[in-house]
matplotlib code that plots the C-alpha trace (Angstrom):
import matplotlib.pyplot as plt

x = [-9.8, -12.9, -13.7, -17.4, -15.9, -13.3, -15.4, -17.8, -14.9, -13.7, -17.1, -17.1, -13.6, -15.0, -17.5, -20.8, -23.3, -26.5, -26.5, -30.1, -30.5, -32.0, -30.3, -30.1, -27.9, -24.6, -24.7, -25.5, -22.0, -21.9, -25.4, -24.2, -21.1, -23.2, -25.8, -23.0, -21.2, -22.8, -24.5, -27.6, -29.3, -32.6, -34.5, -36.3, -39.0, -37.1, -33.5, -34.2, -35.8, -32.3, -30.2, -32.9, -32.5, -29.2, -29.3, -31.3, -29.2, -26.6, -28.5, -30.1, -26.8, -24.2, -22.4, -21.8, -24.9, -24.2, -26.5, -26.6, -27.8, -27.8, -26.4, -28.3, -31.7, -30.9, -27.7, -29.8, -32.6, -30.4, -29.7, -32.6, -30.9, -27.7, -28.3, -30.2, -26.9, -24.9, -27.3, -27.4, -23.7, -24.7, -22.1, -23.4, -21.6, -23.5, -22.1, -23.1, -23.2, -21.4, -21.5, -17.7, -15.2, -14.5, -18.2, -18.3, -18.5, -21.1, -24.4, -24.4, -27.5, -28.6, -25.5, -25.1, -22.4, -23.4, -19.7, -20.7, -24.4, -23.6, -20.0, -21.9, -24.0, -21.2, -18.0, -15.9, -16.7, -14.8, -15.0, -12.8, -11.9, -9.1, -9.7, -6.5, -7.5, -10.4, -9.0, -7.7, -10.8, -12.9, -10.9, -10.4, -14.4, -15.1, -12.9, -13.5, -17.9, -17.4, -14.0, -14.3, -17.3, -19.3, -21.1, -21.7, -19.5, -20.3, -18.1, -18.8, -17.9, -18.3, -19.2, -15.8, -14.0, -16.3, -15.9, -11.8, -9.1, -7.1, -4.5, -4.5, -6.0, -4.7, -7.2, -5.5, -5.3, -4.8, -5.7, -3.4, -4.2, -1.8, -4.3, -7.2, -6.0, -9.5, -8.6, -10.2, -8.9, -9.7, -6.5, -5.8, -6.1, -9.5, -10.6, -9.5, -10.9, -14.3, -13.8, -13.2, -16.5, -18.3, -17.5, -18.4, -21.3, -24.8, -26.9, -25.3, -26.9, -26.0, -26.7, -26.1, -26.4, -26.4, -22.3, -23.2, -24.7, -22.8, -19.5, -21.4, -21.0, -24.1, -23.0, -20.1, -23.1, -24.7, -21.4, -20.9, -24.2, -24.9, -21.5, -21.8, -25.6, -26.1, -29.2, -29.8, -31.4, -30.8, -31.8, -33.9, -30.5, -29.8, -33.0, -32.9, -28.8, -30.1, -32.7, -35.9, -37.0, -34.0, -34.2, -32.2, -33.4, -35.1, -36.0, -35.6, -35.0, -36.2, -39.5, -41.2, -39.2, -40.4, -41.2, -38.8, -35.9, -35.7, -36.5, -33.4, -31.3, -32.6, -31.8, -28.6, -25.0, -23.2, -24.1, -22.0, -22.7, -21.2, -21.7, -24.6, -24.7, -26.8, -29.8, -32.2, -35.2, -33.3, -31.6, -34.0, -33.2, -29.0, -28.4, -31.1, -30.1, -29.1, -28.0, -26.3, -24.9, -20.9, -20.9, -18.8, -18.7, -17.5, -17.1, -14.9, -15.3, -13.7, -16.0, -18.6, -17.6, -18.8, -20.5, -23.7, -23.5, -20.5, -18.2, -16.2, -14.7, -14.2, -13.1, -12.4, -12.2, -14.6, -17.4, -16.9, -13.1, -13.4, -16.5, -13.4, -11.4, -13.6, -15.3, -12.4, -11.8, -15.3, -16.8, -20.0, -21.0, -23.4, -26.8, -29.2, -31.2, -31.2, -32.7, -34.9, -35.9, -36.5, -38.4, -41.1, -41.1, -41.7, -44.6, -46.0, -45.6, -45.9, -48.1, -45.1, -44.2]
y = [38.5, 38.2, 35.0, 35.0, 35.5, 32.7, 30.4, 31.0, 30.7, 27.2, 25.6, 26.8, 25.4, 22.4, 21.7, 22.6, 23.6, 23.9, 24.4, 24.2, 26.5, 29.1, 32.4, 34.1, 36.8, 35.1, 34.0, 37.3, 37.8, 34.3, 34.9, 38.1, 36.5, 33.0, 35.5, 37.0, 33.7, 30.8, 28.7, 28.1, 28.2, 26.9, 28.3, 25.9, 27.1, 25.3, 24.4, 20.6, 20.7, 22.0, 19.1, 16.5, 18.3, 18.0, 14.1, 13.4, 15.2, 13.6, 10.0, 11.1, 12.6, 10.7, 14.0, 15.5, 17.8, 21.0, 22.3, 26.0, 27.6, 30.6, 30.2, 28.5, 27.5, 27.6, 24.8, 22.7, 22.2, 20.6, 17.7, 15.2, 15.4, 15.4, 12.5, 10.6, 11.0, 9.9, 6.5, 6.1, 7.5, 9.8, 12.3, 16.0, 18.7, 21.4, 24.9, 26.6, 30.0, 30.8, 33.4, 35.5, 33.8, 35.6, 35.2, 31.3, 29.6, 32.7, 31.8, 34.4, 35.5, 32.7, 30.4, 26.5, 24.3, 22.7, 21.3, 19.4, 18.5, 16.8, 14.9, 11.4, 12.0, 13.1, 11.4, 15.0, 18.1, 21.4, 24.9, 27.2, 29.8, 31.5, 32.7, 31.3, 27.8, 28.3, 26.7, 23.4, 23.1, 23.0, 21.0, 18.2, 18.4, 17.7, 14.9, 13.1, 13.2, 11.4, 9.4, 5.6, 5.0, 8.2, 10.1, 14.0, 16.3, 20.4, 23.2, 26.3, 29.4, 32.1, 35.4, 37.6, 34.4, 35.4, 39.4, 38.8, 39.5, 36.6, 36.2, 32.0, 32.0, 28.9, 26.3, 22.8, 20.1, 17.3, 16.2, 13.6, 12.7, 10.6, 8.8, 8.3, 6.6, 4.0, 0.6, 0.3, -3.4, -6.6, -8.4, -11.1, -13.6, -12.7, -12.9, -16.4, -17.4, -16.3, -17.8, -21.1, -20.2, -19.7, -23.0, -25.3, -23.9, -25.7, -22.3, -19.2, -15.6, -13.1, -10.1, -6.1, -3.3, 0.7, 0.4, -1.3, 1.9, 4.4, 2.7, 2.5, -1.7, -2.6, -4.0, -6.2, -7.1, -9.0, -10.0, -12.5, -13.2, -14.5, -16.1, -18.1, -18.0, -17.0, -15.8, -11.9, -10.0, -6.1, -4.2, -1.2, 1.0, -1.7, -1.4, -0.9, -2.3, -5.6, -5.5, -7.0, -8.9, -11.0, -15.2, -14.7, -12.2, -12.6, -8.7, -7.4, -9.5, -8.5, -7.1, -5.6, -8.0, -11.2, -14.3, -16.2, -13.7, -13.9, -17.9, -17.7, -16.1, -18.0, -21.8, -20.7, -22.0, -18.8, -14.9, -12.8, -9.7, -6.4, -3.3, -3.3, -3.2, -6.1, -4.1, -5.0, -4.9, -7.4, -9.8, -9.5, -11.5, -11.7, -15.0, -16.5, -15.1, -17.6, -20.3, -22.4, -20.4, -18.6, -15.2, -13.2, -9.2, -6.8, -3.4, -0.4, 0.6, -2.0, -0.5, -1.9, -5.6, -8.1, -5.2, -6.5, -10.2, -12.3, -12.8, -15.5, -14.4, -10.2, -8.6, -4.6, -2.3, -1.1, -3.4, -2.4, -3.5, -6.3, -7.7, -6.6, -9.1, -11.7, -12.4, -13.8, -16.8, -16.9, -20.5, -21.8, -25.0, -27.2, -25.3, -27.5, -28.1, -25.1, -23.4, -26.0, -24.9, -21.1, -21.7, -23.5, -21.0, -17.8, -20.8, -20.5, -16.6, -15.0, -12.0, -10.1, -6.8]
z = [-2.6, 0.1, 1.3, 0.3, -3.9, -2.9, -1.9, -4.5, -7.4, -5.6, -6.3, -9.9, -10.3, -8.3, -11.7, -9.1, -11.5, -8.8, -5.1, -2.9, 0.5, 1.9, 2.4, 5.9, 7.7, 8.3, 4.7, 2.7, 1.2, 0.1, -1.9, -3.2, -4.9, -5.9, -7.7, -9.8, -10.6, -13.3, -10.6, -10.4, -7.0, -6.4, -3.2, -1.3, 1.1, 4.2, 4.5, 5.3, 1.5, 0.4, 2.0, 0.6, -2.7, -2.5, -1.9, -4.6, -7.2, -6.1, -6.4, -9.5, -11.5, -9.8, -8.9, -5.7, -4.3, -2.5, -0.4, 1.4, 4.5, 7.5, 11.0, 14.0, 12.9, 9.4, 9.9, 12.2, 9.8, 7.3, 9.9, 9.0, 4.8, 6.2, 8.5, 5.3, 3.1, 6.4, 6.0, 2.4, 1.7, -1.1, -1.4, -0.9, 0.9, 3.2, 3.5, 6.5, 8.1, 11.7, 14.1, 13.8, 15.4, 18.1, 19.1, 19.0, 21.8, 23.4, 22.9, 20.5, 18.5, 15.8, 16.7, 16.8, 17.2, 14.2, 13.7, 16.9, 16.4, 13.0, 13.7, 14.7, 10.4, 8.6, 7.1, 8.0, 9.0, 8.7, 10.6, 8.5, 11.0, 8.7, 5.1, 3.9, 4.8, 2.1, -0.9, 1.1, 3.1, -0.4, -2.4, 0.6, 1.1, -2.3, -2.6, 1.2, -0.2, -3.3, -2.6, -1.2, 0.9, 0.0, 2.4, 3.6, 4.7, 6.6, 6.1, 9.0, 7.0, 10.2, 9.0, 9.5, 7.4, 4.4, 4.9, 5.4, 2.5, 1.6, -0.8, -0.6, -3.9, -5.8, -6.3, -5.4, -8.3, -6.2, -2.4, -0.3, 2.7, 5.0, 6.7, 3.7, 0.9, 0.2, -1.4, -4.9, -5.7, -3.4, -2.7, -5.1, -2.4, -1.0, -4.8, -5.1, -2.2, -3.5, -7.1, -5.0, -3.1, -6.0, -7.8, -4.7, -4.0, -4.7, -4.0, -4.2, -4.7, -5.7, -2.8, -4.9, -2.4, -3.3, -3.5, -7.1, -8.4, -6.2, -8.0, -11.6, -11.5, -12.8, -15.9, -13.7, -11.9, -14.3, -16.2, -13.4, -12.6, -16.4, -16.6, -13.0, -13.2, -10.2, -9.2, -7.9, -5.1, -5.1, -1.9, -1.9, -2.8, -5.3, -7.4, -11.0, -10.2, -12.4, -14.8, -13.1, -15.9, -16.3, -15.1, -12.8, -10.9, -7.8, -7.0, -3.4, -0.4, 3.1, 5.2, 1.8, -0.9, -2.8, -0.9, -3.2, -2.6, 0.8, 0.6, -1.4, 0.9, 4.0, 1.6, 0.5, 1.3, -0.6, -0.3, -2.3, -0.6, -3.4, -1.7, 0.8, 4.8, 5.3, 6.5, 9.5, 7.3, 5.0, 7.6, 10.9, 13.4, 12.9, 14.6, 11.8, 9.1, 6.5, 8.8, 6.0, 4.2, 3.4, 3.6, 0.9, 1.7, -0.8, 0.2, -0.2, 3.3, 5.7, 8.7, 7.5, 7.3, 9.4, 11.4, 11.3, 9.8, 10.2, 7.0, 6.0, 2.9, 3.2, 0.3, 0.5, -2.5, -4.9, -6.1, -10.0, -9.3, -7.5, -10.0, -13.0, -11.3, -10.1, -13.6, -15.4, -13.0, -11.3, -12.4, -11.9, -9.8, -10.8, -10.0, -11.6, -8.7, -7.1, -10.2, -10.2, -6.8, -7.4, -10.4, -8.4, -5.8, -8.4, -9.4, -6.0, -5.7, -9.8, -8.8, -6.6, -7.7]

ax = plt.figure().add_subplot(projection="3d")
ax.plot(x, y, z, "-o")
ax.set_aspect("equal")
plt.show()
C-alpha cells in the first residue's frame, strides 16, 4: 500500500471525521486519497485558519482536531494555532508536508525544518522518514494529543514517504510507552492532606482551571463545592466549568474578573487550585499573591506544579479523579463568616458581568 492511502486509512480507523488545511505540492497524494475516503475536509483560505480550526473543534467537541498543510510556507503558517494549542493544551494534531528525504537538510525548494521550528509549542513531534513507521507514528500521535496533559503534536510526512509502497499495514490497538504512563489518581496521602486542609480552613475557594473541562469534571466540581460550600472562581479556560448563577460562585478571578473574586483569592487562607496554571493575568505580582493563604494544586501534569506559585499541598492526577476521591471525605469548616464576607462584597460590586 502507498503511504499517502495509509495514512489516510489510519485517520479513519483513528475515528477523525474532519480535518482543516490547505493543500499544496508536497501534499497532493495525501489530498488525492483524503478526497476518496469518508472525511470531510474543510479548506480554509490560509493554513493558520486551519490550525485555529482545528483548536476549536477540538475545544468545542472534546475530540482531537486534525489539521493539514504543504511544505515550507504552508507548515510555518500553522505555528501561531499550533503555539495557541501548545498554551491552552487542546489536543489537535498537524500533518505536514516535507521535501524527500534525501533532499532535507538542502535548502531545497519550499522546505522548513518545521520539526525544529515547532519542538519548543508542541508536546511531540514526529518526522516519519520510512513508510513502515506509518502506522506507529499515527497511533502514538493520537494518543500522546489527548492522553494526560493534552496538547499538539506535528507529524512531517516528506513527499517520497507518501509515494513509497509499504506493507506495515496493521493499525495498532494499543500504545505503550516506557517513559509516558500519566497518573490519573492523586495518591491517597496527598488527598488526605487536602481533606485535612479543607476542614481547618476559615476561607477556602475553590480555584477550577481548563483541566476541569478538558477532563469532563464539572459535575465533581460542584459536587464538592456544594457539599464543602466552598466558594468558586473559574479562569477564563474554566468558564461555563460552574454554572455562574449559583451562590457560590464568584465568576473569574484576575486582570478582567470580578472585584469580589479576586478579593477572595487575595483574603483567603486555602486555594484549591483543580487544573489551572495559575496564570499572570490571574496572580500578577507572584510574591503578592494571596499572602495568607495554603495552596492546594491539582494537576495531571507534575510540570506544572509549583511552577509558577508555590504549593503546599500538590496533588497529581486527573482533576475528575482526584475530585472522585476527594468528595467522600472532604468536610467543611465552619464558614460562616467568610460567607458573610463575600456576600457584602457582591453588595458593594452587583453590576459585574
Amino acid at each position: 500500500m502507498r503511504g499517502a492511502k495509509l495514512i489516510v486509512d489510519c485517520l479513519v480507523k483513528e475515528g477523525v471525521e474532519v480535518v482543516f488545511g490547505y493543500p499544496g505540492g508536497a501534499v497532493l497524494d495525501l489530498f488525492d486519497e483524503l478526497v476518496k475516503s469518508p472525511i470531510r475536509f474543510v479548506l480554509t483560505r490560509h493554513e493558520q485558519a486551519a490550525a485555529h480550526a482545528a483548536d476549536g473543534y477540538a475545544r468545542a467537541t472534546g475530540k482531537t482536531g486534525v489539521c493539514m498543510a504543504t511544505s515550507g510556507p504552508g507548515a510555518t503558517n500553522l505555528v501561531t494555532g499550533i503555539a495557541t494549542a501548545y498554551m491552552d493544551s487542546i489536543p489537535i494534531v498537524a500533518f505536514t508536508g516535507q521535501v524527500p528525504t534525501s533532499m532535507i537538510g538542502n535548502d531545497a525548494f519550499q522546505e522548513a525544518d518545521i520539526v525544529g521550528i515547532t519542538r519548543p509549542i508542541t508536546k511531540h513531534n514526529y518526522l516519519i522518514t520510512r513508510a513502515d513507521d506509518i502506522t506507529r507514528t499515527i497511533k502514538e500521535a493520537f494518543y500522546l494529543a489527548a492522553a494526560g496533559r493534552r496538547g499538539p503534536i506535528l507529524v512531517d510526512l516528506p513527499k517520497d514517504v507518501q509515494q513509497a509502497e509499504t506493507r506495515q499495514t496493521t493499525y495498532p490497538k494499543r500504545v505503550d510507552l516506557r517513559g509516558y504512563r500519566p497518573k490519573h489518581e492523586g495518591h491517597p496521602v496527598q488527598i488526605k492532606k487536602l481533606a485535612a486542609a479543607i476542614a481547618k480552613a476559615k476561607r477556602p475557594v475553590l480555584y477550577a482551571g481548563g483541566g476541569v473541562i478538558a477532563s469532563g469534571a464539572s459535575r465533581e466540581l460542584k459536587a464538592l463545592a456544594e457539599k464543602t460550600e466552598i466558594p468558586v472562581v473559574c479562569t477564563l479556560l474554566a468558564m461555563g466549568a460552574f454554572p455562574d448563577t449559583h451562590r457560590l460562585s464568584l465568576k473569574m478571578p484576575g486582570m478582567h474578573g470580578t472585584r469580589y473574586a479576586n478579593y477572595a483569592v487575595m483574603d483567603s487562607d486555602l486555594i484549591i487550585s483543580v487544573g489551572a496554571r495559575f496564570d499572570d493575568r490571574v496572580t500578577g505580582k507572584l510574591s503578592e499573591f494571596a499572602p495568607h493563604a495554603t495552596i492546594a494544586h491539582i494537576d495531571i501534569d507534575p510540570s506544572a506544579i509549583s511552577k509558577s506559585v508555590r504549593t503546599d499541598i500538590p496533588v497529581v492526577g486527573e482533576a475528575k479523579d482526584v475530585l472522585k476521591q476527594l468528595i467522600p471525605i472532604a468536610k467543611p469548616g465552619n464558614y460562616k463568616e467568610w460567607h458573610k464576607q463575600i456576600r457584602e462584597w457582591k453588595k458593594c460590586h452587583p453590576l459585574e458581568y
